[in-house]
C-alpha positions in Angstrom: -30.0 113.9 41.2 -32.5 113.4 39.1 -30.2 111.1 36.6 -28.6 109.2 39.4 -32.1 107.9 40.6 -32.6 107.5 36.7 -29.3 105.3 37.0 -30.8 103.8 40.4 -33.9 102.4 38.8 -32.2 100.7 35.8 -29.8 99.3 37.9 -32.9 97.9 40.0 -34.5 96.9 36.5 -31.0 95.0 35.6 -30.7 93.1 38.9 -34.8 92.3 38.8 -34.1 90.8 35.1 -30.9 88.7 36.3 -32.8 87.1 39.2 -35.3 86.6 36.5 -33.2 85.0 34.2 -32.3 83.1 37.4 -35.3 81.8 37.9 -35.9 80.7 34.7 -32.6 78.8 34.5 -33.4 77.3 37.5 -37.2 76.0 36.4 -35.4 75.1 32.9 -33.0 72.5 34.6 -35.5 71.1 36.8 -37.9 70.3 33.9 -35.1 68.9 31.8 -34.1 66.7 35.4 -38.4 66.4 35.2 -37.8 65.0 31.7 -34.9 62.7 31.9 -35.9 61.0 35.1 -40.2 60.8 33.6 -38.2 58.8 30.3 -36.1 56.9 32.6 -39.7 55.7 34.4 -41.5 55.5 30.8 -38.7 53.0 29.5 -39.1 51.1 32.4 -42.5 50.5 32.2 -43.4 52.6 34.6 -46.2 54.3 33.1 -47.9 56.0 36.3 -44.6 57.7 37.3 -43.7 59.1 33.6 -47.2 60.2 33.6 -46.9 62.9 36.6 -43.5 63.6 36.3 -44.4 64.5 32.3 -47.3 66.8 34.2 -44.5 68.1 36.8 -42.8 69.7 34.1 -45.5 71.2 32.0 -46.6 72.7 35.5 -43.3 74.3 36.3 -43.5 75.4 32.6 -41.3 73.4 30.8 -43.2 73.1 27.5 -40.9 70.9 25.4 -41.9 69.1 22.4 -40.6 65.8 23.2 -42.4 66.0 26.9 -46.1 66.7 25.0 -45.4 64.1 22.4 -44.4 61.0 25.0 -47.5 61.7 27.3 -49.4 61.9 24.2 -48.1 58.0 23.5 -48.9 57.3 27.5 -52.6 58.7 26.8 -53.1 56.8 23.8 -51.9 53.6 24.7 -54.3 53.9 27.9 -57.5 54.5 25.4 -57.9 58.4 26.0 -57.0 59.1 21.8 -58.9 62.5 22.1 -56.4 64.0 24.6 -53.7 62.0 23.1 -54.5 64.1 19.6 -54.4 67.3 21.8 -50.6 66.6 23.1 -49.5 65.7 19.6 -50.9 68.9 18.3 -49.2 70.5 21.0 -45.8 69.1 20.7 -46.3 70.4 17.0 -47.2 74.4 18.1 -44.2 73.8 20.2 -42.2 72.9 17.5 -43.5 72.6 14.1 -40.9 70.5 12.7 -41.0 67.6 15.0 -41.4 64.8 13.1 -41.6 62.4 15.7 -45.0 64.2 16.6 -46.1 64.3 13.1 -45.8 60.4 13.1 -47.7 59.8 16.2 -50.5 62.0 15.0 -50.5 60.1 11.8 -50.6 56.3 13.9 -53.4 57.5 15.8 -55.8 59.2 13.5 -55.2 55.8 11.4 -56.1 54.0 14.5 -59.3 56.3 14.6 -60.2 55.7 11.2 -59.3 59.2 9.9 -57.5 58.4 7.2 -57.4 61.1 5.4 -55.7 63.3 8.2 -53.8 60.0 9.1 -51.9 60.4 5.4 -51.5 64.3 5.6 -50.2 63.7 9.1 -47.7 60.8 8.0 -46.7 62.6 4.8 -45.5 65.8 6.7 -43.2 63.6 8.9 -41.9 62.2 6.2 -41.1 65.5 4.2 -39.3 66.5 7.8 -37.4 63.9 7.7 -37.6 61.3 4.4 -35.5 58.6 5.7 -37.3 57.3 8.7 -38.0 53.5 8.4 -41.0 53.4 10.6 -42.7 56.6 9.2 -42.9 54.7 5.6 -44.3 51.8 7.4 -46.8 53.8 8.9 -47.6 55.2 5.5 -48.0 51.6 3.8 -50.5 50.9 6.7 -52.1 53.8 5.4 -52.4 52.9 2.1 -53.2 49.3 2.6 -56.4 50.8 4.3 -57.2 53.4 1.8 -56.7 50.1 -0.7 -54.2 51.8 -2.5 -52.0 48.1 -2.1 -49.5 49.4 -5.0 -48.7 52.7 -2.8 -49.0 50.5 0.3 -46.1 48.0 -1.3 -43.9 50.8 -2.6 -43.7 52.2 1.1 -43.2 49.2 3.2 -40.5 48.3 0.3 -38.6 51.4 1.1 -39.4 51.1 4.8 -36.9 47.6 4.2 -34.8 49.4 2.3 -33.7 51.6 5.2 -33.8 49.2 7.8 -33.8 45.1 6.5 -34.0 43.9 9.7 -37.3 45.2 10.6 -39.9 42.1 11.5 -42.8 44.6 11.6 -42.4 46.1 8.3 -42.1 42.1 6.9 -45.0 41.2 8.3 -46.7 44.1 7.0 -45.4 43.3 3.8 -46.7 39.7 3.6 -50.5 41.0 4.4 -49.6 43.5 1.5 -48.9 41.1 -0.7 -51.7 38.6 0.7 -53.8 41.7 -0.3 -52.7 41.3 -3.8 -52.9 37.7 -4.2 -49.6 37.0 -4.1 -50.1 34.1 -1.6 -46.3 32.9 -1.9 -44.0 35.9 -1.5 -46.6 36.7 1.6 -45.6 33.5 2.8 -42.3 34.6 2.2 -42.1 37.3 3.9 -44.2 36.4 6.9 -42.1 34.1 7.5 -38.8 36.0 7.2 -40.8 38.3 10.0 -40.6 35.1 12.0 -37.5 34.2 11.5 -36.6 37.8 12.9 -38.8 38.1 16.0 -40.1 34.0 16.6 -42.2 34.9 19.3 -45.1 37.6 17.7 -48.5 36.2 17.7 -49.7 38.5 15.4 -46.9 37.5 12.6 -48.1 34.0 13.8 -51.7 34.3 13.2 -51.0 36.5 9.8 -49.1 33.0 9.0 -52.5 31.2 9.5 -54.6 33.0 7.4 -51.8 32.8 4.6 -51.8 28.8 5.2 -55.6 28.8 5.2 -55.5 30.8 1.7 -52.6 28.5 0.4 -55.4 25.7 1.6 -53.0 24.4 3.5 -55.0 23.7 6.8 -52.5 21.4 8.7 -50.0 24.5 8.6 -53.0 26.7 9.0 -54.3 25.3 12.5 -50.8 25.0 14.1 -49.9 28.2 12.9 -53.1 29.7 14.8 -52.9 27.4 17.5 -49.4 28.6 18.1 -50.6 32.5 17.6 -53.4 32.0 20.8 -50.4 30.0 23.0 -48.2 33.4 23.0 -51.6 35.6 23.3 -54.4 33.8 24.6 -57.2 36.6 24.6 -56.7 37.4 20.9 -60.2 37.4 19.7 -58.7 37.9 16.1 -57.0 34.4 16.3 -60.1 32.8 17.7 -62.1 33.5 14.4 -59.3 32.2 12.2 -59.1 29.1 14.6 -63.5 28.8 13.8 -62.5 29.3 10.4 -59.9 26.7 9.7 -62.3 24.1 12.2 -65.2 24.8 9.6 -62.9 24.3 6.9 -62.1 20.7 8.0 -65.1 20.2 9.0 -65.1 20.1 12.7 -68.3 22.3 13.5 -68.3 21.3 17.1 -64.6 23.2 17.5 -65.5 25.9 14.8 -68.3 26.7 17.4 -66.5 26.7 20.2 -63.9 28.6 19.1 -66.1 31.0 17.2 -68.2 31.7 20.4 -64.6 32.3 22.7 -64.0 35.3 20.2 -67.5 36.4 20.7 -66.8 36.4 24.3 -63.8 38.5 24.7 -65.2 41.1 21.9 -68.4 41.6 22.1 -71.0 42.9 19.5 -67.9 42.1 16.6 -69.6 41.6 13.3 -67.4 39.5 11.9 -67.5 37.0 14.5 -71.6 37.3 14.6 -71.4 36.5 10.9 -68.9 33.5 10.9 -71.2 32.4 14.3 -74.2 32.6 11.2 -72.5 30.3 9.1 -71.5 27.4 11.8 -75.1 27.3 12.6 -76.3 27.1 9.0 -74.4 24.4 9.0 -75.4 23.0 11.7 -78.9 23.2 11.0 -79.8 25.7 13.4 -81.1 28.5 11.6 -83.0 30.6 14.7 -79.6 31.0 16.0 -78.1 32.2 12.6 -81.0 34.5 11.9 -80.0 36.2 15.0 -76.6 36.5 14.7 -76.9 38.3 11.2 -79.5 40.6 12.2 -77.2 41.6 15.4 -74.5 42.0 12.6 -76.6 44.1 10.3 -76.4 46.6 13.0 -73.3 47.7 12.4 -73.1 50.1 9.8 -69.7 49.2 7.9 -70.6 45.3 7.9 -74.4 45.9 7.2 -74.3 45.7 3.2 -72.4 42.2 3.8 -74.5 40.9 6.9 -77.7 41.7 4.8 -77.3 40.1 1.7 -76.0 36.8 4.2 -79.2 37.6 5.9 -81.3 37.0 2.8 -79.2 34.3 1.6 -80.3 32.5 4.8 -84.2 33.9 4.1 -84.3 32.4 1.0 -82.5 29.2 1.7 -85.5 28.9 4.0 -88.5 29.8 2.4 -88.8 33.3 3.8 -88.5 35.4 0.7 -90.5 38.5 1.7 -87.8 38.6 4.8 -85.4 38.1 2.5 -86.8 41.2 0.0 -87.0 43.4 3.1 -83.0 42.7 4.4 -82.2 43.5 1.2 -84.3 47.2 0.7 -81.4 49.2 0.5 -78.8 47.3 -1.6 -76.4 48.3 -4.1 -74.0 45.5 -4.8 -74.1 43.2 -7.5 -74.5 40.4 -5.4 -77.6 41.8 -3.6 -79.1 42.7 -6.8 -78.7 39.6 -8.1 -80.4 37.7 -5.4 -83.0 40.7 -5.1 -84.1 39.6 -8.7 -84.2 36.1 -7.3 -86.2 36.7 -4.6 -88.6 38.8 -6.3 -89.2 35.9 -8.9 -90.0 34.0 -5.7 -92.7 35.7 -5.0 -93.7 36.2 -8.6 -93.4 40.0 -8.9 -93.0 40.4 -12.4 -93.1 44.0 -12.9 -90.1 44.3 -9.8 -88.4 41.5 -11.2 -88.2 42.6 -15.2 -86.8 46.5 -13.9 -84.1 44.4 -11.4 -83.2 42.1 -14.5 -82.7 45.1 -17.0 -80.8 46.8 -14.1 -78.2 44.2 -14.0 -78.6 43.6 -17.6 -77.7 47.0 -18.5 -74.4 46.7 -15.8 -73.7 43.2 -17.3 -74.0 42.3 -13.4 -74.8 38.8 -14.1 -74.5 36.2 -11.2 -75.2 32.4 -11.1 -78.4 33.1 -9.6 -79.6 36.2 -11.7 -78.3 33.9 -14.7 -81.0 30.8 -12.9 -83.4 32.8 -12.2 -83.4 34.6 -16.0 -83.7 31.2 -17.4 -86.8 29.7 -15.1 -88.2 33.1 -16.3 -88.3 33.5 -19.8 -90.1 30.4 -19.9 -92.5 30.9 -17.2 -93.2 34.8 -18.8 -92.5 33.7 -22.2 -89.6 36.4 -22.9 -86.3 36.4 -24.1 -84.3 38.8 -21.2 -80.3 38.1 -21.5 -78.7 35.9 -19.1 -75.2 37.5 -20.0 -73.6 33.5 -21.3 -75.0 33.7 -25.3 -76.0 30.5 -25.1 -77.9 27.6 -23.2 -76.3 26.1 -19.8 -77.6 23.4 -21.1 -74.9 23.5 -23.4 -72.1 24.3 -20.4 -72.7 20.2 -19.3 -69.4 18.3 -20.1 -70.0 14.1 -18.9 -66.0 12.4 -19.0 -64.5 9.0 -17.6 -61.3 9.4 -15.2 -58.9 6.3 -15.9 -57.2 4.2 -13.6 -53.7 6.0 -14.9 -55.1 9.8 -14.3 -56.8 8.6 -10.5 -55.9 4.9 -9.9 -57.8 2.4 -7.7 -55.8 2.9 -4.7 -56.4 6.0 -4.4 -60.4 6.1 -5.1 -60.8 3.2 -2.7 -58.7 5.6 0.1 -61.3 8.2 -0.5 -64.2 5.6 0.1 -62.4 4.6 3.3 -61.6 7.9 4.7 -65.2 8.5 4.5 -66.7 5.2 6.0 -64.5 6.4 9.4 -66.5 9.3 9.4 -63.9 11.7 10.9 -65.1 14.8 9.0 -68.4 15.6 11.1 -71.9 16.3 8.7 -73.8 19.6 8.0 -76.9 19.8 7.7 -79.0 19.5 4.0 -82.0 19.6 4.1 -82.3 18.5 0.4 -80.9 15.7 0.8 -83.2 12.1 2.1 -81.3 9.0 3.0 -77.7 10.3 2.6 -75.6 12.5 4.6 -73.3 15.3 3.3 -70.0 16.1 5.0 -68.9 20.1 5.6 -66.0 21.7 5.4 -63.8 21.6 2.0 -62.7 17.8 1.9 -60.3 18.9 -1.0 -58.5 20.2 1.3 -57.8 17.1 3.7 -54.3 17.0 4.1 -54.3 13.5 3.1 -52.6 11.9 -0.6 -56.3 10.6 -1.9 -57.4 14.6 -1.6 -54.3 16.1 -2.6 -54.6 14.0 -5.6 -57.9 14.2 -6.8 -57.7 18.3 -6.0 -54.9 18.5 -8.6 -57.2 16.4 -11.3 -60.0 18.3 -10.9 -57.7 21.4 -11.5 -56.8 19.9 -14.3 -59.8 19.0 -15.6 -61.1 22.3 -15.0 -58.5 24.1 -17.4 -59.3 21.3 -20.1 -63.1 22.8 -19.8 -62.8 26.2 -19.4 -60.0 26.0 -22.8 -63.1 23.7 -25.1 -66.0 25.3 -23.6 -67.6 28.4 -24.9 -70.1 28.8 -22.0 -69.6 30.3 -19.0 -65.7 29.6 -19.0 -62.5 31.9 -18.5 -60.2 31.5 -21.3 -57.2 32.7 -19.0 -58.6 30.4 -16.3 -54.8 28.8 -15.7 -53.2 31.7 -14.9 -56.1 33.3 -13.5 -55.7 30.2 -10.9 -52.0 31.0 -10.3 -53.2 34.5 -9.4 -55.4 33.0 -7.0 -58.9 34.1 -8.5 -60.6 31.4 -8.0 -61.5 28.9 -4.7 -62.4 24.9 -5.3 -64.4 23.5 -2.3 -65.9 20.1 -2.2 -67.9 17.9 -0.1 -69.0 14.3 -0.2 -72.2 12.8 -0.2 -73.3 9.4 0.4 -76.9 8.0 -0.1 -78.2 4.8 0.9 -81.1 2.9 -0.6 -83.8 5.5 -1.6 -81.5 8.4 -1.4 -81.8 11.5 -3.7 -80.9 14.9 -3.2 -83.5 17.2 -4.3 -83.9 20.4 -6.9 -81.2 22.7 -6.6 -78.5 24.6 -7.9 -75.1 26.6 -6.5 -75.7 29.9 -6.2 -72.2 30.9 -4.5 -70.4 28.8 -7.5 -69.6 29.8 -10.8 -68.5 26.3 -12.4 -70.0 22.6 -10.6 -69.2 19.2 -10.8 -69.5 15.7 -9.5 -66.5 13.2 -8.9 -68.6 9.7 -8.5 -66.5 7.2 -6.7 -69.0 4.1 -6.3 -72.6 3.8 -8.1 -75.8 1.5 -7.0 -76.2 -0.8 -9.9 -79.7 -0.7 -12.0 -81.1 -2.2 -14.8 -79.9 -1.3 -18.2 -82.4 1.5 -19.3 -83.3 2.4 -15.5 -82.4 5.9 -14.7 -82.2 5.1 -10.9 -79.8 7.1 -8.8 -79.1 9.2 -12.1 -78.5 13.0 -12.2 -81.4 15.7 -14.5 -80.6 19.1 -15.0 -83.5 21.4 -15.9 -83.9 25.3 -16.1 -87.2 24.5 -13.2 -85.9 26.2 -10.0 -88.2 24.3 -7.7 -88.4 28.0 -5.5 -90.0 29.9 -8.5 -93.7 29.8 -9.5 -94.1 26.9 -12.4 -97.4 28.2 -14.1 -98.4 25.9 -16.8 -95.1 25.8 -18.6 -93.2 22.6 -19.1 -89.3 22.7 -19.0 -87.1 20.8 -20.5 -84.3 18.2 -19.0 -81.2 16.7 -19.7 -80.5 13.4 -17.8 -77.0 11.5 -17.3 -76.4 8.1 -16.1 -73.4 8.6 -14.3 -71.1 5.4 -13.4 -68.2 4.9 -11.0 -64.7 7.2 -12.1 -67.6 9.7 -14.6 -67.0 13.1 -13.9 -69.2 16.2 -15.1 -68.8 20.1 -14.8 -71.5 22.3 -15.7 -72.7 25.8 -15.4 -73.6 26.4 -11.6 -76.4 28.4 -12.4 -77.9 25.2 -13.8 -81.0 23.4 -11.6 -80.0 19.6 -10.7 -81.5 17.0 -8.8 -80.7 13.1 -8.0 -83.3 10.7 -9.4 -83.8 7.8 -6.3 -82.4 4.1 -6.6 -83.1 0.7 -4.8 -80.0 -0.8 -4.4 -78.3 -1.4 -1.2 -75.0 -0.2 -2.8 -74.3 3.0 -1.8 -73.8 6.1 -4.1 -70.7 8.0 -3.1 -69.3 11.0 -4.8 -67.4 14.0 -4.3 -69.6 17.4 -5.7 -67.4 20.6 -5.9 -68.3 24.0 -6.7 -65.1 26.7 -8.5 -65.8 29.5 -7.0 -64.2 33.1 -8.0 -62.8 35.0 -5.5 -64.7 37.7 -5.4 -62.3 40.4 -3.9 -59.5 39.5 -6.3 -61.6 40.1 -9.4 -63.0 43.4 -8.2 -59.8 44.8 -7.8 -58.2 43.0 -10.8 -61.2 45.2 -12.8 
């Protein structure tokens, strides 16, 4: 008896473990019927359906990896990342060597800004399963933000390899590459991303910026233009439309579109800053002061916004401001104007401990190297401006001929201005005469193109003969794309002169003069004097010495940017027209070129 009921009861236990097993089998094909129809819904687009038929099946108890890791995609594409993280991470426990959910976890964190656990994340799926295309272009997005660009380039390369036809991973190439200062295979391949997919407004915009570096701004502002007609809340595209506008010199449309970014991203630093810069143009410095102190509240633009923010102080007059924007600076651009600023305000015991500073970390700038000059005469020492030499020395006075930049082309310079398409900015330096914004070497017109490529030219013949404050490699430096030429025009009228000044964003300056007043044979009217007087520093009793030239119609100089300047008035009613240009290094390039 008693082994019968023994028998009884595990004959009970069996039947209780097959209804069991039942059961189970029963709540395993419903969640996989859950599953297939939530996927069906989630490739529809039907993103509230997939949602609670994901939640159905994780209810019932259906806990499969790919069910976690596609609500996970639902929840971060509708902005809730932190529970998105949570389903990833649980699609991993569920099964650890899901690379699918490795990947995820990787895009998002990067998304995030964790970086670090965006890599370790990316590399995992990749070591689960090394030949998936879009895993190694997650992981050269990665790098590219970590600025490892050779990494970044290696990845997206082999992303290509495995699948050619991939328009992402070309588009992510070209910004690679743009990265890099390889302007034309970014071109390149941006456009071969076009050619694959026509109609992506991102590859569109990408193809603007690369255009706007490549200065070509025709190409630039259809490209853009053609960006915001697919996606016409893109805030992104609304800043590089601003840009390109201010590059022509269109203010009125850089505003515009600058402030239609503003609007549909609020509080974005980069657009406050870019918003600065239209309205120091413009003349309306209240407006940029505010903009740059609402960007210096963000803490990963601040180092930028406040050295732009004591830029616009000292360009003003307000160097104490200026000082105080720049209390916690560690760049070698802040430094440099720091020293400035402090000379400014005559504090010689600040300014001789800034100057050894960026002595000792051969941090020389064009306004460090100004402001050094002015004052070892004013405080009779002999601190090291970093060139060896004079800038006086760094002035080169030549005569363009007709066969280098003929007639027809000067007098289509002189015409394009009189029609007065490229709209002013405001200089206050300036009396009687009116400067034009934007780069005009970068009209899209023969006269422009034409002169651009002399001054080019001319440039390589002074950096190669010069021994101060040139670049020996400066030609191929300029294939590289190291250095930026902007121009601008300015014409006086009787009495015109442009005041005391120098370029402190420049690193070489010249003058193109296309017409001169005419004056007496010794008269110095409506010449140009270069001195080491900055007219913003304290003079003291010291005298300073000048260098004047006489310039006449097809003369063109290039000196050292750091070098004080000024226009000496005339009283003709011949107008004095010319084209000033600054060569500017680019500063990004050169950092990571060191």
């Amino acid at each position: 008896m008693r082994d019968l009921c023994k028998n009884q009861v595990a004959g009970f236990g069996e039947q209780k473990e097959k209804k069991r097993a039942k059961r189970l089998n029963k709540s395993e094909s419903r969640g996989e019927a859950l599953q297939k129809e939530a996927m069906n819904f989630h490739m529809q687009g039907d993103i509230e359906n997939a949602e609670y038929l994901y939640r159905q099946a994780i209810e019932i108890g259906f806990l499969h990896e790919a069910i976690f890791s596609n609500l996970g995609v639902i929840c971060k594409n509708s902005d809730r990342q932190e529970e998105a993280i949570a389903l990833y991470e649980k699609a991993i426990e569920t099964r650890p060597d899901h690379p699918d959910a490795y990947r995820n976890l990787g895009n998002l964190h990067k998304e995030l800004g964790n970086l670090d656990q965006a890599l370790a994340a990316t590399l995992k799926s990749l070591e689960l399963k090394p030949d998936n295309p879009d895993a190694h272009i997650n992981l050269g997005g990665i790098y590219k933000e970590l600025g490892n660009l050779d990494q970044a380039l290696t990845s997206t390369l082999k992303s290509l390899e495995l699948k050619p036809d991939n328009p992402t991973a070309y588009m992510n190439l070209g910004r690679i590459y743009q990265d890099l200062g390889n302007l034309d295979q970014a071109l390149a391949s941006t456009l071969k991303s076009l050619e694959l997919k026509p109609d992506n407004p991102t590859a569109h915009m990408n193809l603007g910026i690369i255009y706007r570096d490549l200065r070509n701004l025709d190409q630039a502002l259809a490209s853009s233009l053609q960006s915001l007609q697919l996606k016409p809340d893109n805030h992104t595209a609304y800043i590089n439309l601003g840009v390109i506008y201010q590059d022509l010199g269109n203010l009125d449309q850089a505003l515009a579109s600058t402030l239609k970014s503003l609007e549909l991203k609020p509080d974005n630093p980069t657009t406050q800053m870019n918003l600065a810069s239209i309205y120091k143009d413009l003349g309306n410095f209240d407006q940029a002061l505010y903009f740059l102190r609402e960007a210096e509240k963000n803490d990963e633009m601040k180092a930028k916004a406040s050295i732009l923010l004591a830029q616009t102080y000292y360009s003003i007059g307000l160097y104490s401001e200026g000082v105080k924007a720049l209390s916690e600076t560690k760049t070698k651009a802040g430094k440099g104007l720091l020293l400035a600023l402090y000379l400014c305000l005559d504090k010689k015991v600040k300014f001789d401990l800034c100057a050894k500073e960026l002595i000792a970390k051969n941090w020389h700038t064009q306004i460090s190297i100004a402001a050094i000059d002015h004052a070892n005469i004013v405080y009779n020492q002999a601190l090291d401006n970093g060139l060896k030499g004079s800038t006086f020395d760094s002035i080169v006075n030549q005569r363009i001929n007709k066969h280098e930049f003929s007639d027809t082309l000067l007098e289509g310079i002189i015409m394009h201005l009189s029609a007065k398409t490229i709209q002013p900015q405001h200089q206050s330096l300036l009396v009687n005469g009116s400067q034009t914004s934007g780069n005009i070497l970068d009209v899209p017109k023969k006269p422009f193109i034409e002169l651009k490529k002399l001054l080019i030219k001319k440039l390589e013949d002074y950096n190669r003969s010069c021994s101060i404050n040139t670049d020996k490699d400066f030609k191929a430096n300029w294939k590289k794309n190291m250095y930026i030429l902007r121009g601008w025009a300015i014409v006086m009228e009787k009495g015109g002169n442009l005041k005391s000044h120098n370029h402190e964003l420049g690193w070489l300056t010249g003058t193109f003069y296309l017409q001169m007043p005419e004056r007496e044979a010794n008269s110095e009217e409506g010449a140009i004097e270069f001195s080491h007087q900055g007219p913003k520093y304290p003079q003291k009793d010291s005298s300073f010495d000048t260098r004047v030239i006489r310039p006449e119609a097809r003369d063109l100089n290039i000196f050292s940017s750091s070098l004080f300047h000024r226009t000496l008035p005339f009283q003709s009613n011949t107008q004095r027209i010319c084209i000033a240009f600054d060569l500017q290094k680019n500063e990004k390039l050169w950092v990571d070129s060191n």
